[in-house]
C-alpha positions in Angstrom: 0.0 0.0 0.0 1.1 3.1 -0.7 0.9 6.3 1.5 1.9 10.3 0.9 4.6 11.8 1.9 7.1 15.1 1.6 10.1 14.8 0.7 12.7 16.5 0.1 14.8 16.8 -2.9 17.4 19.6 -3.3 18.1 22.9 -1.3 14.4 24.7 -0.7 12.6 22.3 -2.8 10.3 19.2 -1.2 7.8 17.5 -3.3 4.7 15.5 -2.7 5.5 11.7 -3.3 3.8 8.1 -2.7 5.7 6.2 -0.9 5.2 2.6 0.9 3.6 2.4 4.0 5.7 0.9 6.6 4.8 -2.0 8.8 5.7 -2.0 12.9 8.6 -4.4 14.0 8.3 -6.5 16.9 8.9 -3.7 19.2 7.2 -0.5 17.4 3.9 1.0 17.0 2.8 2.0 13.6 1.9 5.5 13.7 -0.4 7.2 11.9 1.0 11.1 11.9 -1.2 13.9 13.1 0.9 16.4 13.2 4.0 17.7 12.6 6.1 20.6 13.4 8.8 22.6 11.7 11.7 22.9 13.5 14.9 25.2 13.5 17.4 22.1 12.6 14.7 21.4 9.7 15.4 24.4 8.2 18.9 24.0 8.3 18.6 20.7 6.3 15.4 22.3 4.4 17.8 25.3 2.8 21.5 24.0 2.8 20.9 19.9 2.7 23.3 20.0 5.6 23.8 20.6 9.6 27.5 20.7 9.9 29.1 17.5 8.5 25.9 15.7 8.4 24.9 16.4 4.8 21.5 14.6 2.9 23.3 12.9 0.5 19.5 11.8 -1.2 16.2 13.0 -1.0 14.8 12.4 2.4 11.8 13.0 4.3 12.4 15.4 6.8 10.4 16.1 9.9 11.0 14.7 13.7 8.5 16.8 16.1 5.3 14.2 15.9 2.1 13.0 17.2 -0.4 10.9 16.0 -2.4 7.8 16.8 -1.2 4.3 17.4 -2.9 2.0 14.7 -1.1 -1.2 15.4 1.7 -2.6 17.6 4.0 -5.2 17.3 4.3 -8.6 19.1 6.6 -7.5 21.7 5.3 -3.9 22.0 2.7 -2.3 24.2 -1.0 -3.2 22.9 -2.1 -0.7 25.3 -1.2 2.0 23.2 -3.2 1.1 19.9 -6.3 3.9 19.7 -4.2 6.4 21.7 -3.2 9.4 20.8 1.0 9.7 21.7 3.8 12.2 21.2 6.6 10.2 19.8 10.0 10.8 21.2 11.7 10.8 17.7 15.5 9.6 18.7 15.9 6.1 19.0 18.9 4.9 20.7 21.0 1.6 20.3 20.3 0.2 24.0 23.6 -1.2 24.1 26.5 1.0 23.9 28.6 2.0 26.8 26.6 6.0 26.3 23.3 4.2 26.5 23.9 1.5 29.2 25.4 4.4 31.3 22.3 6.7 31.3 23.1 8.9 28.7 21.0 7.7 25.4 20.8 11.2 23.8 24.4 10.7 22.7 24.6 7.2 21.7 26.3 7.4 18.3 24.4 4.5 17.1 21.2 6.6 17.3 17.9 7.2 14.7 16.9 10.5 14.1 14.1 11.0 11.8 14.5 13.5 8.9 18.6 13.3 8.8 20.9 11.6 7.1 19.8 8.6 5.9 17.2 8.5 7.9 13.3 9.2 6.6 11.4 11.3 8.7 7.6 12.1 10.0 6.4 14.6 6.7 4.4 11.4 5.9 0.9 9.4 6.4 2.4 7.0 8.8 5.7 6.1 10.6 7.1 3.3 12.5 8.8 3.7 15.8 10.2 1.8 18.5 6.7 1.8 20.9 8.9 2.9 23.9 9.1 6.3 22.8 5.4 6.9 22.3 3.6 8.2 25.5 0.1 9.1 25.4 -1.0 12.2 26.1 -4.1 13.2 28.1 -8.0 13.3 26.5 -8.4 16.3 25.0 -4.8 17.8 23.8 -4.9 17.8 20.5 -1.7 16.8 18.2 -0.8 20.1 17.0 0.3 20.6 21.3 1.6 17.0 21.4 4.0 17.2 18.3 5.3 20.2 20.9 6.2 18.2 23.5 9.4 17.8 21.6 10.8 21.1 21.6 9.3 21.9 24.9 11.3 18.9 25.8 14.2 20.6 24.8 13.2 23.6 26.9 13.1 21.1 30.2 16.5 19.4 29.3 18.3 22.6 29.2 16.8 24.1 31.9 18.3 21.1 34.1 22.0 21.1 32.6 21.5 25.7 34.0 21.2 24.5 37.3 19.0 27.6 38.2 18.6 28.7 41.4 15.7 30.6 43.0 16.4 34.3 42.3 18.8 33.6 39.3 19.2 36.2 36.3 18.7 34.5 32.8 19.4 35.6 29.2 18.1 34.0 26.4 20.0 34.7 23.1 17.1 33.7 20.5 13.5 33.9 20.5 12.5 31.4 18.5 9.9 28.9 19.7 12.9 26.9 21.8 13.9 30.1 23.0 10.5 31.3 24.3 10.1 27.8 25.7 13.4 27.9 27.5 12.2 31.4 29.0 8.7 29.8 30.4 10.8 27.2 31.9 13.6 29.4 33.6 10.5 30.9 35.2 9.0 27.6 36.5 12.0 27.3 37.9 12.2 29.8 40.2 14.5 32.8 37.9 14.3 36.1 39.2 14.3 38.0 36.1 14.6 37.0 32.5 16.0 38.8 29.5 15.9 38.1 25.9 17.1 38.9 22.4 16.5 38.2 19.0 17.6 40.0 16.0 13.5 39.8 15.0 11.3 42.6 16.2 8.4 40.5 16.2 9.6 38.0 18.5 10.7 40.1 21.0 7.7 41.7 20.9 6.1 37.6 21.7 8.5 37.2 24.4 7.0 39.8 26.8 3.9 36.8 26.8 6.0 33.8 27.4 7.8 34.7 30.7 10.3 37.1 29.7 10.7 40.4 31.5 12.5 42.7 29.2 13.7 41.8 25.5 15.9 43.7 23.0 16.3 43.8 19.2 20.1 43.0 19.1 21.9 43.2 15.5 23.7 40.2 13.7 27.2 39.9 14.4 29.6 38.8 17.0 29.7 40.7 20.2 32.4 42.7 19.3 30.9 43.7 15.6 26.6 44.3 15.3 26.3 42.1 18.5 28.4 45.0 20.6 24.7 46.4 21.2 23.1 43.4 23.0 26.0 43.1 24.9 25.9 46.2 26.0 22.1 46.3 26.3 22.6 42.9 28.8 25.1 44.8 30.9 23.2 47.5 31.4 20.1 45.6 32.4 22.0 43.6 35.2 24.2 46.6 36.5 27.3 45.5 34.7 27.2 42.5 36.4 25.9 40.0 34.0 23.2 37.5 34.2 23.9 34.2 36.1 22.5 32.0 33.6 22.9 32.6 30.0 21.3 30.2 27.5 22.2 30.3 23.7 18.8 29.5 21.6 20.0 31.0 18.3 20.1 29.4 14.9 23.1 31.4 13.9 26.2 31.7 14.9 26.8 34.5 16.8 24.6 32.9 19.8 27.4 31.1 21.5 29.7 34.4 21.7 27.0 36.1 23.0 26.0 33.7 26.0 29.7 34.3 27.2 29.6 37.7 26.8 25.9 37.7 28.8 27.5 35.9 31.7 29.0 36.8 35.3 32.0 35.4 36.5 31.7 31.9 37.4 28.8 32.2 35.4 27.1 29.5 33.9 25.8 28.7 29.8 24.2 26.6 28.1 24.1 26.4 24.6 21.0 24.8 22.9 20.9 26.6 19.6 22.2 25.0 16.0 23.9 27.1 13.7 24.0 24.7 11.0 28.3 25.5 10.9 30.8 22.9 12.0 32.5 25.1 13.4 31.0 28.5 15.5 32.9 31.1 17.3 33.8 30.6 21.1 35.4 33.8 23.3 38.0 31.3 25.3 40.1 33.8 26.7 37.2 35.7 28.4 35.2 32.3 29.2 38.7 31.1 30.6 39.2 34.2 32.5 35.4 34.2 33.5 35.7 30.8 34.9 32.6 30.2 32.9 30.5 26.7 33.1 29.6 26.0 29.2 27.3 23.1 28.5 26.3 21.8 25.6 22.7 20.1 25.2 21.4 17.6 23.3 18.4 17.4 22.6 16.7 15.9 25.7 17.4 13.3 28.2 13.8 11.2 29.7 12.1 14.5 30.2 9.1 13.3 28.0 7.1 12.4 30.8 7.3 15.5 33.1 7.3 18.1 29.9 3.7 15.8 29.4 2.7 17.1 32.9 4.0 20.3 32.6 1.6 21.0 29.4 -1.4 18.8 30.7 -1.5 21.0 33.4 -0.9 24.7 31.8 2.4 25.6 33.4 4.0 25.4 30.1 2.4 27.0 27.5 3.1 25.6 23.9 -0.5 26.0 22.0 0.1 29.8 21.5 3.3 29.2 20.0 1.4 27.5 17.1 0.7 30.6 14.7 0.4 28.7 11.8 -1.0 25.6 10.3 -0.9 23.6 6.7 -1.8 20.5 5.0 1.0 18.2 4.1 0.1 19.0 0.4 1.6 22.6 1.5 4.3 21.1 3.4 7.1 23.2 1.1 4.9 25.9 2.2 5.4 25.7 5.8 9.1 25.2 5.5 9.6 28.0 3.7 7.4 30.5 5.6 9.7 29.5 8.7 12.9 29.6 6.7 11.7 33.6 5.9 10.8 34.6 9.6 7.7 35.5 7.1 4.3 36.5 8.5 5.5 36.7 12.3 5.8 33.1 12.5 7.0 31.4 16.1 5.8 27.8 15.1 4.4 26.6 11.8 2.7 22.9 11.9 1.9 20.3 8.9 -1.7 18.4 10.0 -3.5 16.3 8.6 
């Protein structure tokens, strides 16, 4: 049987195809996709073919922020799950290499990620997935907010490798959905104040409704060229002290520069954003002199099922981040609205 599906075939060009419809292993629950959202690292491989050194090589179907509803299971999976509604936790780990078997399964090299390299993602009528990633979500919350609990997800794992204290000062550098997430988050988690900046005037205008306290329209460039502004903007908002916490959301590549500029001494960052480069920009000598913490994140680490609660209950807002909405006929559409920052777009969703 076949199915629909986008896919994508050179730099800014996807097409609608027919392709097979897959049928679940032992252990995976065959999907069929709800929803599906278009994230920052998408648009990286949606415009260049490439994140760093991982380059499409063939036309792929991109896409790896899902929901949808269980159809079928295999033998060994769940039955539980078919009829329910689930936000898939799109990384698959081996579940036997020394990175997995030591608690650490969001960097086992070994891993599937949809809508990469050699790997097909969710822009389709169904998927298979290994059934211990799906978890159900609540009656009621429609796909659209469950394909969210994957960047919110995001939001939660970075908020735990800041190690925030009650009080805290927190910068954000990037408004982007993540971003905005990440600011709703530092506030659940007890930060005194929260500043943000983007280089789009229509998010920072957004961010004043998703827990940040004061944002800026910085300029692009590193912190010594079009970025000396936000810097100095930062410094002046914290006394010339710097913030505690400074959290790099960015898609470009200025973001990590920025985060050690943002920071105290003994300071602490954490640097969530993708560029797309191999290689970005890092201050060493004032990080080193700084004594600053820098910690990467990827991705997320089992914080599906709290970031489930935190939505269920409306602590963490993600449905007003949806602004837009297309069917996968349109899918090129959606991609390419976020790619253009077009039409004050936070997040655009394919649903079908």
């Amino acid at each position: 049987m076949k199915i629909k599906a986008a896919k994508w075939f050179s730099p800014l060009e996807m097409r609608l195809v027919e392709v097979d419809k897959p049928a679940p292993g032992p252990w995976e629950a065959l999907v069929r996709v709800e929803s599906v959202g278009v994230c920052g690292s998408d648009v990286h491989y949606f415009r260049d073919g490439r994140i760093g050194e991982n380059t499409l090589k063939e036309p792929t179907i991109l896409g790896h922020e899902y929901a949808g509803v269980v159809e079928a299971v295999g033998t060994e999976a769940d039955p539980t799950l078919v009829g329910r509604r689930v936000a898939v936790e799109p990384g698959i780990p081996c579940m036997h290499c020394e990175w997995c078997r030591t608690g650490h399964y969001n960097v086992c090299e070994r891993m599937f990620f949809p809508g990469g390299p050699g790997c097909d993602g969710a822009l389709r009528e169904y998927m298979t997935v290994d059934a211990r990633f799906c978890f159900p979500v609540p009656d009621g919350m429609t796909a659209a907010v469950a394909a969210m609990i994957e960047p919110a997800a995001v939001a939660v794992h970075t908020l735990e490798l800041a190690r925030l204290r009650p009080g805290d000062a927190v910068a954000i550098i990037g408004l982007g959905p993540v971003g905005l997430l990440t600011a709703q988050m530092a506030k659940l988690c007890g930060a005194g104040r929260v500043l943000g900046v983007d280089l789009l005037d229509y998010r920072v205008e957004a961010a004043t409704s998703h827990g940040v306290d004061a944002a800026f329209a910085g300029h692009a460039g590193a912190p010594a060229e079009g970025g000396a502004a936000t810097v100095a903007w930062l410094r002046e908002k914290t006394a010339g002290r710097g913030v505690d916490v400074a959290i790099d959301c960015s898609n470009g590549p200025d973001g990590l520069a920025l985060a050690c500029h943002a920071a105290r001494p003994a300071g602490r960052c954490v640097l969530t954003g993708i560029s797309g480069r191999e290689s970005d920009p890092l201050p060493v000598s004032l990080a080193r002199r700084r004594e600053l913490t820098l910690h990467w994140c990827r991705r997320f680490l089992n914080n599906y099922p709290a970031t489930l609660a935190l939505v269920a209950s409306g602590r963490l807002d993600v449905a007003s981040l949806i602004t837009h909405s297309f069917p996968l006929e349109r899918a090129q559409d959606a991609f390419r609205l976020v790619t253009d920052n077009a039409d004050g777009v936070l997040k655009a969703s394919v649903d079908f």
